[in-house]
C-alpha positions in Angstrom: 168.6 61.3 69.6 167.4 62.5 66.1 164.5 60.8 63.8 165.7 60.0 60.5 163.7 62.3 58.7 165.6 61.4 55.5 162.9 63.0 53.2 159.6 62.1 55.8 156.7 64.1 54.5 154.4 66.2 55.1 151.4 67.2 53.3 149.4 71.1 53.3 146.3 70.1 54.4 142.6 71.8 53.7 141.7 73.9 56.7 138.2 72.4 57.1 140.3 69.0 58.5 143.6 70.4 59.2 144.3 69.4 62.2 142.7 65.5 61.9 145.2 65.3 58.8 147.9 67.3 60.5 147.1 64.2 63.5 147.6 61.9 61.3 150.5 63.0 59.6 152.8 63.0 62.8 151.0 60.1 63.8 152.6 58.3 60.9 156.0 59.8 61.4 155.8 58.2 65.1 154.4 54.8 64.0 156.8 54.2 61.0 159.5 55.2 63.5 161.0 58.6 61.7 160.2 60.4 65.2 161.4 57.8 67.6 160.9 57.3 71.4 162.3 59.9 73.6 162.5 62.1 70.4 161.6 65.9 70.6 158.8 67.2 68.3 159.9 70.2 66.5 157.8 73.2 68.4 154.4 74.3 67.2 155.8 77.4 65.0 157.8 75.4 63.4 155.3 72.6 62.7 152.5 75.5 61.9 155.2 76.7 59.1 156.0 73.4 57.6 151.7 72.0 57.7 150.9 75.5 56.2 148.4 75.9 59.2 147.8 78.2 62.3 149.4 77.0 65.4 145.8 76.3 67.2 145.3 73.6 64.9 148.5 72.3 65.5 148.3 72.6 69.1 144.8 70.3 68.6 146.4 68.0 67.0 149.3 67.6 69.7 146.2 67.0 72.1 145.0 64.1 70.2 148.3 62.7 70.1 148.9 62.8 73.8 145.2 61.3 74.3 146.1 58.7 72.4 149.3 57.8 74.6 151.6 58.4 71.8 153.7 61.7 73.2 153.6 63.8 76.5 154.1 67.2 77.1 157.0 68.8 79.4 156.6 72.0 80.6 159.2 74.4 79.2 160.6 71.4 77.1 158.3 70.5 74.3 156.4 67.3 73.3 158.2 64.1 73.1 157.2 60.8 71.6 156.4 58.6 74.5 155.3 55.6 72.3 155.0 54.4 68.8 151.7 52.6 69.3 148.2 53.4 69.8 146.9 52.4 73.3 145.2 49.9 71.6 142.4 48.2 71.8 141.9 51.7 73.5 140.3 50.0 76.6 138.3 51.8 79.1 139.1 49.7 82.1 138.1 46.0 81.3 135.7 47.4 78.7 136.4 47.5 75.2 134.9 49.8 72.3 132.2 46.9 71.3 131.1 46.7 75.3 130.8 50.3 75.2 128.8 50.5 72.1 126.3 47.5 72.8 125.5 49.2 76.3 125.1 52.8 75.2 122.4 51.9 72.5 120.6 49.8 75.1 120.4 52.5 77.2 120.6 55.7 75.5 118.2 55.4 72.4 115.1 54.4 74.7 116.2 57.5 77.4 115.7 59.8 74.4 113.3 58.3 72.9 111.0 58.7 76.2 112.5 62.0 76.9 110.7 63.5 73.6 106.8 61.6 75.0 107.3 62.5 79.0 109.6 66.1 79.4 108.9 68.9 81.3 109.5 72.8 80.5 111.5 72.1 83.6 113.1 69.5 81.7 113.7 71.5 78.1 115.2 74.6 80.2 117.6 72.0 81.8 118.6 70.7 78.4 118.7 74.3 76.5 120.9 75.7 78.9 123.3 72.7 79.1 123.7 73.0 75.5 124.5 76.5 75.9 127.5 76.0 78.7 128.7 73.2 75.4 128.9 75.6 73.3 131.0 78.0 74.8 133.0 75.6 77.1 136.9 75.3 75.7 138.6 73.0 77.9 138.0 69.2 76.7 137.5 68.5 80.8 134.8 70.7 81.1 133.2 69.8 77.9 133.4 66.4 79.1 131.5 66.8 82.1 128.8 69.2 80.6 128.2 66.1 77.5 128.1 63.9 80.5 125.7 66.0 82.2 123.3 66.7 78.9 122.7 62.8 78.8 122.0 62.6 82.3 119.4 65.6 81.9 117.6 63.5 79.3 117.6 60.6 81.1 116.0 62.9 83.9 113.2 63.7 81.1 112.6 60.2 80.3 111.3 60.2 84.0 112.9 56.7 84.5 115.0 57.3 87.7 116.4 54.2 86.8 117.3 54.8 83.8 119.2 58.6 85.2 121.2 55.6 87.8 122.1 53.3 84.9 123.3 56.7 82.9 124.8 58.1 85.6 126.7 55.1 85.8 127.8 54.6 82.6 129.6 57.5 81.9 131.4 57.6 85.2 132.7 54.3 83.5 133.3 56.2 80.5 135.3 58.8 81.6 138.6 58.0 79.7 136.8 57.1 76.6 134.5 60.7 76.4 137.4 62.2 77.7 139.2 60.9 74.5 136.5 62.2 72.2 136.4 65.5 73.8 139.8 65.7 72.2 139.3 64.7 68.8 139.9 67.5 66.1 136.3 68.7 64.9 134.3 66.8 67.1 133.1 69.4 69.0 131.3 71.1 66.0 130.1 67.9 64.8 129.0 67.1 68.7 126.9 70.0 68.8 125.0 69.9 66.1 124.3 66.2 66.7 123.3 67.3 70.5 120.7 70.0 68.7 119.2 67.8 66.7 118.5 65.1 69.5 117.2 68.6 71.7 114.9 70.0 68.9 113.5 66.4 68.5 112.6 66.4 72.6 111.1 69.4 72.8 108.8 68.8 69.6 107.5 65.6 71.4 108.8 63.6 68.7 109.6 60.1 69.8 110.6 58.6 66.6 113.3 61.3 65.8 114.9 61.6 69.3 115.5 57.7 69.6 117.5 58.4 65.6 118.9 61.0 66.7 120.7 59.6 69.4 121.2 56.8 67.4 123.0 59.0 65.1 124.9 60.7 67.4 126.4 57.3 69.3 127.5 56.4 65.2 129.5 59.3 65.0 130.9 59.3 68.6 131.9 55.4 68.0 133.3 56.5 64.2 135.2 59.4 65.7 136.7 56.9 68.6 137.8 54.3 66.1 139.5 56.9 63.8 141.4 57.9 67.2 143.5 54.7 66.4 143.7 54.1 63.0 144.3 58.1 61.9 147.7 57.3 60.7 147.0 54.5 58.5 144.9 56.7 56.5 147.3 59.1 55.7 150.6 56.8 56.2 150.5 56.6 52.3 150.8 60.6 51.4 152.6 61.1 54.6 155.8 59.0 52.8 155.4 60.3 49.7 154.5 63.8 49.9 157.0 66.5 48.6 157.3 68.7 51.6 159.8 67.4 54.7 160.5 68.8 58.3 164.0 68.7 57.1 164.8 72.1 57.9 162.3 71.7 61.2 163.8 68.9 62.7 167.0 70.5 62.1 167.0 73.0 64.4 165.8 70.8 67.0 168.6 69.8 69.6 169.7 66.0 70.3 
């Protein structure tokens, strides 16, 4: 079956958030119903053509949709629109986003803020190199682990074995959710630098600005999570009214 796409829209986007906008563009078109259940997506050449952007970004923007439980992807086939809601309250388990946020502060903010008075050399080789492997790591799984593994390792430097349990814990819990965030467009720059910041403050010894730090970086990994859900609300207003259609596109799709 075919989406009405009687004039649905599409805007060209900026290339410095391409493919968050280009996310929540087709997010839009799935929630509003113009791609419906069962519905092919037109293919990522003809998306790239009709966004104005490269088909990398439009392939990370696919990824965010199928994290997000609204399409799948079938070998040789395509993506199809699996839902047209949000796996909302985007629960990990039993534990929602406020759970999550309450215990990661609790626990995180005092790992790093020890980490900066009690690590080792052993420690800040650990934490340089894991930061390293981030930064060159493409596949969201792997990054996944190695962010799981960097707060471990500063755990490990706050020399609270308990606290390295607790951690350890935690994010075995938090698999789905980090898995999630791993897939957000342009959180992987943004996680980096955040990461660097929280390792510079460490090695200097400074207490005050590893606990802010981290508290900075849980803000933006909790901001980034909530926009996971609400990304096609933002646009749903330009993504209406905007000149440019998948007419054409969507077209040359078959039923």
């Amino acid at each position: 079956m075919q989406p009405d796409m009687n004039g649905p829209a599409l805007v060209k986007v900026e290339r410095r958030s391409a493919a968050a906008d280009v996310q929540a563009q087709l997010q839009t078109l799935i929630e509003t119903g113009q791609f419906k259940q069962n519905d092919r997506l037109p293919s990522e050449i003809e998306l790239a053509r009709s966004f104005g952007v490269s088909r990398p970004v439009v392939r990370e923007a696919l990824m965010s949709l199928q994290t997000l439980g609204l399409t799948a992807s079938q070998s040789g086939k395509g993506t199809f629109v699996v839902s047209d809601r949000v796996r909302t309250p985007l629960l990990v388990g039993r534990y929602s986003p406020a759970h999550i946020k309450e215990v990661r502060r609790a626990l995180e903010i005092p790992s790093a803020e020890l980490a900066a008075q009690r690590r080792t050399d052993k420690d800040v080789g650990q934490l340089a190199a894991l930061l390293a492997r981030l930064e060159d790591a493409d596949n969201p799984a792997r990054r996944n682990q190695l962010d799981a593994d960097f707060h471990v390792a500063i755990a490990t430097a706050s020399g609270n074995p308990l606290l390295v349990k607790l951690i350890e814990d935690m994010r075995t819990v938090l698999e789905e959710h980090s898995l999630a965030l791993a897939n957000a467009p342009h959180r992987r720059k943004a996680a980096h630098s955040e990461h660097s910041i929280i390792y510079d403050a460490i090695v200097r010894r400074d207490a005050e600005a590893a606990a802010a730090a981290m508290a900075a970086h849980l803000d933006a990994a909790e901001q980034a999570f909530a926009l996971l859900g609400g990304a096609g609300a933002e646009l749903g207003s330009s993504a209406r009214n905007a000149p440019t259609n998948l007419q054409s596109a969507v077209n040359e799709v078959p039923s």
